[in-house]
C-alpha positions in Angstrom: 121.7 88.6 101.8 119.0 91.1 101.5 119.7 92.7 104.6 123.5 92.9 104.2 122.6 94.8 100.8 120.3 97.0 103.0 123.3 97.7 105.2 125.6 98.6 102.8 123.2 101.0 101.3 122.1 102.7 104.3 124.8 103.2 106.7 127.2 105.0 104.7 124.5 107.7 104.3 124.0 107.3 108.2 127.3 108.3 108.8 127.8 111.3 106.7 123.9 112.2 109.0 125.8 111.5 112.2 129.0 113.9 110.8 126.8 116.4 109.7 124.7 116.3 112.7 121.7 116.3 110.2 118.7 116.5 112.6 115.4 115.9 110.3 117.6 113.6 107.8 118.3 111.2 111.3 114.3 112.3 112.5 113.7 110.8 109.0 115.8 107.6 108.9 114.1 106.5 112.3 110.5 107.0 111.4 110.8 106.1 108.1 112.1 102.8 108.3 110.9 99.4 109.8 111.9 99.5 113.4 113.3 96.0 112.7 115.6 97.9 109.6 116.6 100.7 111.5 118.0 98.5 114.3 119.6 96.3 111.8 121.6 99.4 110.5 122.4 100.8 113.8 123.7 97.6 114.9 127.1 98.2 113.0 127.2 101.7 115.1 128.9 101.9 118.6 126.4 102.5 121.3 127.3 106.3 121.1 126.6 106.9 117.6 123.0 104.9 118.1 122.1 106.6 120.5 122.6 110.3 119.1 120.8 108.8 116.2 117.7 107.8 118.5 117.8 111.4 120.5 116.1 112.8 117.3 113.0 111.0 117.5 110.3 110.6 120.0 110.0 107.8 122.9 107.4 105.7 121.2 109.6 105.2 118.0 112.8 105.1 120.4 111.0 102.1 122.1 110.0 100.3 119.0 113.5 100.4 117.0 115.2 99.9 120.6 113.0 96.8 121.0 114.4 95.3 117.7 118.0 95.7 118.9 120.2 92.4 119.9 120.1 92.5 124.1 123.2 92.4 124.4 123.8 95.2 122.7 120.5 96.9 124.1 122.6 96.8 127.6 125.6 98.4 126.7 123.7 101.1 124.8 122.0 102.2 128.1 124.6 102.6 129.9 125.2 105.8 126.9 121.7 107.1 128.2 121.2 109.3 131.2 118.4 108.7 133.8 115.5 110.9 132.6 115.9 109.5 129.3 116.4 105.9 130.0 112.9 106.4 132.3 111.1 107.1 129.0 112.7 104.4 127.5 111.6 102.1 129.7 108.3 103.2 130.1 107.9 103.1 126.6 108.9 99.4 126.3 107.0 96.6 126.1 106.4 95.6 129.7 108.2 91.6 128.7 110.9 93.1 126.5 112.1 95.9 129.8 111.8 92.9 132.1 114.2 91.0 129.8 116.8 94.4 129.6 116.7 94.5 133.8 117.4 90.9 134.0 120.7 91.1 131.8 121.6 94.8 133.5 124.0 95.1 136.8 121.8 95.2 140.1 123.6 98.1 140.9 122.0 100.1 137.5 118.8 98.5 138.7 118.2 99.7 141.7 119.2 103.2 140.6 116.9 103.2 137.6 113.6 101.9 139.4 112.8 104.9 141.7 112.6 107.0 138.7 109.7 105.3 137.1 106.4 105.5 137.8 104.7 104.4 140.4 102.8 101.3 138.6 105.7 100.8 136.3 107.7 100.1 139.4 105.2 98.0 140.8 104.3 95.6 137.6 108.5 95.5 137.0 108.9 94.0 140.2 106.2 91.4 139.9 107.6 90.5 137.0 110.7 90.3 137.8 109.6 87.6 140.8 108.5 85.0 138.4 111.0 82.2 137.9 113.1 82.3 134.9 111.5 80.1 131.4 107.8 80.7 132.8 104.5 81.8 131.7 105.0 84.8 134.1 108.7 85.4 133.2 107.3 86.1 129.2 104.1 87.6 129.7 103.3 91.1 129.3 100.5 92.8 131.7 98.9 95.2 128.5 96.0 93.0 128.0 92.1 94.6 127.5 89.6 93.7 130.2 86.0 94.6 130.6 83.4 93.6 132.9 80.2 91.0 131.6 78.2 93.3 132.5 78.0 96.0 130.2 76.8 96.7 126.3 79.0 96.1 123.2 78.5 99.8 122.7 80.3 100.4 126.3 82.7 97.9 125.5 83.8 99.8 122.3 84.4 103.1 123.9 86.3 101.3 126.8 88.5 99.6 124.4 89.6 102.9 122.5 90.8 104.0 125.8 93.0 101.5 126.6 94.2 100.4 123.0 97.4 103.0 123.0 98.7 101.2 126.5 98.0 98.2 125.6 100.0 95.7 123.8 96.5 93.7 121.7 93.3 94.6 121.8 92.1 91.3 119.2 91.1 89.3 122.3 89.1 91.4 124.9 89.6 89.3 128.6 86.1 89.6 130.3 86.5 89.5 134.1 84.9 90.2 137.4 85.5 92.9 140.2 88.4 90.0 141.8 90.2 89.9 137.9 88.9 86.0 137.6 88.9 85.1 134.5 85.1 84.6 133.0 85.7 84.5 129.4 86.8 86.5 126.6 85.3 88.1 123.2 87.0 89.3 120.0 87.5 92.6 118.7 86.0 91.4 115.1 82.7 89.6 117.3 82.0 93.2 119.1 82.3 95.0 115.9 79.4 92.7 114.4 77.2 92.5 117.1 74.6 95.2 118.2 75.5 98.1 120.0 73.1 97.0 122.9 73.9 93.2 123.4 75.5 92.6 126.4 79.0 91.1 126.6 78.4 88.1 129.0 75.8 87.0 125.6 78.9 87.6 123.4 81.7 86.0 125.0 83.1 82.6 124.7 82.8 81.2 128.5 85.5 78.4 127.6 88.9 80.3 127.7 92.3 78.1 127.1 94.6 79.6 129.3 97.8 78.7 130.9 99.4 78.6 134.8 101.7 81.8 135.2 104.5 78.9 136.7 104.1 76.9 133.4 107.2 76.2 131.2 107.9 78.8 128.9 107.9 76.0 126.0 104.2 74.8 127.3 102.7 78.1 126.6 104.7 78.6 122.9 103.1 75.4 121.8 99.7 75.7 123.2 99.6 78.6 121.7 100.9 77.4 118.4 98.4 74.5 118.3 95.1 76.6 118.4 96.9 79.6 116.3 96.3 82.1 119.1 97.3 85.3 119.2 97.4 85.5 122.7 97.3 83.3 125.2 96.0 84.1 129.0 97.7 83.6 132.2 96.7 83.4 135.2 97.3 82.4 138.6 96.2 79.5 141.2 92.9 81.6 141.5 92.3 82.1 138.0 93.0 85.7 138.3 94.1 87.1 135.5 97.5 88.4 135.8 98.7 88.6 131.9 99.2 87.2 128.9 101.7 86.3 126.2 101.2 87.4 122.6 102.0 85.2 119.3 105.4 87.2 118.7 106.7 85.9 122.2 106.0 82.8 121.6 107.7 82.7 118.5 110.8 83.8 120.0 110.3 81.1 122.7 110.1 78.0 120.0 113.1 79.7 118.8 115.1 80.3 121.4 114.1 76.3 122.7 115.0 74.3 119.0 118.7 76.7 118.8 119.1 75.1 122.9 118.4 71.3 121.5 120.2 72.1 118.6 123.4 72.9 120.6 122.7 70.3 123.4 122.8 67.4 120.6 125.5 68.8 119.2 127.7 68.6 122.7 127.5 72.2 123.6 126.1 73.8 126.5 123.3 76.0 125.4 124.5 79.9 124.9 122.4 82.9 126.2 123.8 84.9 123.2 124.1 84.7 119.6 128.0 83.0 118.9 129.5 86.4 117.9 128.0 88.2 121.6 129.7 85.3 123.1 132.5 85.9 124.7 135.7 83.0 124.4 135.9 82.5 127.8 132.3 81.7 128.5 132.3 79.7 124.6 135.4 77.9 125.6 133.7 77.0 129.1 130.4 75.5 127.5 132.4 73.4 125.0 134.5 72.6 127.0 132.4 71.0 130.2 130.7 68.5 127.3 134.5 67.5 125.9 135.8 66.7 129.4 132.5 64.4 129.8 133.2 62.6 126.2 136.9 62.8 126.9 136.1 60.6 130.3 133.7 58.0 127.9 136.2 57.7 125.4 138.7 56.8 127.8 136.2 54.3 129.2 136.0 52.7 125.2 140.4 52.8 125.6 140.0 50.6 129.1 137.8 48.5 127.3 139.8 47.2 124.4 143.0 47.4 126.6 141.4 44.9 128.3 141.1 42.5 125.2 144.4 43.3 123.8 146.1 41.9 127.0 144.5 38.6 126.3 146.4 39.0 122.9 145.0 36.8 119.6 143.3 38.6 116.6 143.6 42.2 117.7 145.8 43.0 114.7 142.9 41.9 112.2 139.9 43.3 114.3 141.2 47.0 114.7 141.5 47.6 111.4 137.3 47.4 111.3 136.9 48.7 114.8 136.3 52.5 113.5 133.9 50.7 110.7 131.7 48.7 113.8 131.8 51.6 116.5 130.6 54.6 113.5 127.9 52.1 112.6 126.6 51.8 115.9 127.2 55.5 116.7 125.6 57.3 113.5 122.7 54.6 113.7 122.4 55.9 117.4 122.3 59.6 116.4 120.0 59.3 114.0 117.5 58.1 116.4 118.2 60.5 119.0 117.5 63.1 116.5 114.4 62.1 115.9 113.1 61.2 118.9 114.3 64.4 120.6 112.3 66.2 117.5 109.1 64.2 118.5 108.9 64.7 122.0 109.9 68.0 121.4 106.9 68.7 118.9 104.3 66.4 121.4 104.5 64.0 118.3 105.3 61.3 120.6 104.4 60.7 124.5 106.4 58.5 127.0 103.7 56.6 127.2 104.7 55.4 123.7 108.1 53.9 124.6 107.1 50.4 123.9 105.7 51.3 120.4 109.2 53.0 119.8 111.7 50.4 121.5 109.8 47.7 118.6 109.9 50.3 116.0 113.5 50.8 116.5 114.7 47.5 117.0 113.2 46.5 114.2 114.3 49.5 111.7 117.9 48.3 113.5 117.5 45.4 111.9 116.7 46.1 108.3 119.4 48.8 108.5 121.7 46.7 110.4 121.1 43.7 107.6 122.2 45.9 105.1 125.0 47.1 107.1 126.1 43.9 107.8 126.0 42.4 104.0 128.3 45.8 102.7 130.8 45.0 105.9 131.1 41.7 105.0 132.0 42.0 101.7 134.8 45.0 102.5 136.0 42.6 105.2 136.3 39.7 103.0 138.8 41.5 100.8 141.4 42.6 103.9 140.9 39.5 105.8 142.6 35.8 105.6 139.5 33.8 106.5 136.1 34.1 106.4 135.1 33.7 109.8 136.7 36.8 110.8 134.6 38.7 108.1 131.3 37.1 109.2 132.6 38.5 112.8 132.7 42.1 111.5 129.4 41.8 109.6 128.0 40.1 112.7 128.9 42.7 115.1 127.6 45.6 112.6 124.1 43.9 112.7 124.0 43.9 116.0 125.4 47.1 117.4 123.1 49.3 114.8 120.5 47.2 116.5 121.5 48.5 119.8 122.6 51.9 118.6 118.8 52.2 117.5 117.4 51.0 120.5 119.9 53.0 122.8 119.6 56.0 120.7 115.6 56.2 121.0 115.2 55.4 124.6 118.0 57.5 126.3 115.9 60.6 125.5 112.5 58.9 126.5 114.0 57.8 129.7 115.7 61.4 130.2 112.0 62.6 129.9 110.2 60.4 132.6 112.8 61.7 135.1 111.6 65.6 134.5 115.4 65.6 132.6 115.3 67.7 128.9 116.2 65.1 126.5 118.0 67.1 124.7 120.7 66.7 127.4 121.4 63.2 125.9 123.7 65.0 123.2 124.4 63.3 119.9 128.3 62.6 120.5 127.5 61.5 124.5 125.4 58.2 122.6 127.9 57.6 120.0 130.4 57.4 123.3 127.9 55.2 125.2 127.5 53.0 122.2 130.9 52.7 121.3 131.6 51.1 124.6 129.3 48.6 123.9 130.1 48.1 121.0 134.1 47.2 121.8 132.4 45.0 124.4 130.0 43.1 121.7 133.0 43.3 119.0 135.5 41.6 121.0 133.5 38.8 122.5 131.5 37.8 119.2 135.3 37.5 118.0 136.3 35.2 121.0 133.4 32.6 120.6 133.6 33.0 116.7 137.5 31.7 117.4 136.8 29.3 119.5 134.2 27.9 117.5 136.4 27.4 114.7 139.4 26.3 116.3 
């Protein structure tokens, strides 16, 4: 709401800038502004019009506002910028955020753009680029601090001034060796306090938390979101040093992982961009894949009550409660799917937990399938001739909310143990599951119920 207003306020006067080609007014709106505002009101702008805008201020704010800017949207707009600007650019980026721009340009743009660039911009692009995608190394940034143990806090002070403008924190100071292992690290705040002559292998805390640069991308978010870190070290199978990912990054990771559960339970195939960058061909294709696979398990739920109905008897009376048995079972499914998912997802809950959960569920099955059970009965009693056939319907509720429950909660355990994201097992794919056996428990509690009372 805020920002809309903010829009509307500022980008008519942007325009009239752009018209007027009102240099110091557009110099003005770009260093004035958050970075994150300014983008937000260049966003409505075609890539052009941004990017006249951005010509009349200097790299470092150019980076910054650029940084803020949807990706998509980021590469169209430098395809507007010629070579010896987009080099700037890019060397002004973070280096995470211009790893995540060459990923999503053409190779072709690639390959022209890289001999342009320095020498060790070239270099720390291309190792970057090497680590696999959703990794510790493919979200890092290489701007850390490092000093050596052995010298004075004074030393360390005047070292870090040097390298705080290219570097992306300076809170956490990474104390290594000559080989980049990792020794231990100190913060900015503990060198400030300390005397000038106390030696940074007294200062430093020797046991670092760090990560694997293969990690999950996930891993690293949370471990870095359990001990409130700012920044988290990576490092490779030597314990070298090789980066490390800031709090911001991690944010967008935890992010960018619940709105990819979100979607999976909700039958859709995760999308890269938001819904509006999406194109309808690529939308229509992740839908689409999930609705063929429920198409295929309802179908399975038509072959199995086609099967009963050729054995004729009752059917008339039992489908009119066979949307009111299979939702049962279905919603009680979801609702534990949900919140298993969430667990595991938060480390709430381990798979080493799945007997503890199979009891818990079966038996909150039970109270809410009792309860179930006692509302369908009385609703049945009303719309059927005899009473058998309602204790059937109230019978059949109690149970398949009981295996809803159950189902519901394990699928995504047992998607875990297999290396498998739970959130695969979508919402709508375990209502499908459990409505097939739910026709299968309807039906047959139905058949002995008859033949008990005839």
């Amino acid at each position: 709401m805020v920002s809309s207003m903010i829009n509307s306020l500022l980008l008519p006067d942007l325009r009239q800038m752009l018209e007027e080609d009102d240099g110091p007014a557009l110099k003005e709106f770009c260093e004035a502004l958050h970075p994150g505002v300014a983008a937000e009101v260049l966003g409505d702008l075609n890539t052009d019009a941004t990017w006249q805008v951005l010509t009349h201020c200097g790299p470092e704010t150019q980076a910054e506002i650029f940084g803020f800017l949807p990706l998509p949207y980021q590469v169209q707009l430098v395809k507007s910028i010629d070579g010896p600007q987009l080099t700037r650019l890019i060397e002004e980026m973070p280096a995470d955020d211009r790893v995540d721009l060459l990923e999503r340009m053409e190779p072709d743009a690639v390959d022209a753009l890289l001999p342009l660039l320095a020498h060790a911009e070239r270099r720390d692009i291309r190792k970057l680029l090497s680590y696999p995608e959703y990794s510790a190394g493919s979200i890092m940034t290489t701007e850390y601090a490092s000093l050596p143990a052995e010298i004075t806090v004074k030393e360390a002070l005047e070292r870090v001034r040097k390298q705080a403008p290219s570097r992306e924190t300076i809170y956490y100071v990474y104390v290594t060796d000559e080989e980049r292992h990792l020794r231990g690290f100190v913060s900015l705040r503990d060198m400030i306090l300390a005397k000038p002559d106390t030696k940074l292998e007294q200062l430093m805390e020797t046991d670092v938390i760090s990560v694997r640069v293969d990690d999950d991308q996930e891993h690293v978010a949370l471990e870095i979101a359990k001990y409130d870190f700012i920044a988290i070290p990576v490092v490779d199978n030597q314990n070298r040093l090789v980066g490390i990912v800031t709090h911001d990054d991690a944010a967008d990771v935890l992010v960018e992982e619940a709105t990819e559960d979100q979607q999976r339970q909700g039958a859709v195939a995760p999308l890269e961009d938001s819904y509006l960058d999406t194109s309808l061909l690529t939308l229509a294709w992740k839908r689409g894949i999930w609705l063929v696979i429920l198409l295929g398990a309802a179908f399975l739920t038509a072959y199995v009550i086609s099967f009963f109905v050729s054995e004729g008897g009752g059917v008339t009376w039992m489908a009119m409660f066979l949307p009111l048995v299979l939702a049962s079972g279905g919603n009680a499914g979801s609702q534990s799917a949900t919140l298993i998912i969430q667990a595991l997802a938060l480390r709430e809950t381990a798979q080493g937990d799945a007997r503890r959960i199979c009891l818990r569920e079966m038996m909150m099955g039970s109270l809410l399938g009792a309860g179930l059970a006692c509302l369908a009965i009385l609703t049945a009693t009303v719309l059927v001739e005899f009473y058998w056939q309602a204790m059937v319907v109230g019978s059949t509720v109690f149970l398949v909310v009981i295996l809803g429950t159950v189902v519901g909660a394990m699928l995504p355990i047992g998607f875990k143990s297999l290396g498998v994201d739970p959130a695969l097992m979508s919402n709508p794919l375990i209502a499908a599951l459990v409505d097939v056996l739910g026709v299968i428990l309807y039906y047959n509690i139905a058949r002995i119920a008859e033949a008990a009372v005839t």
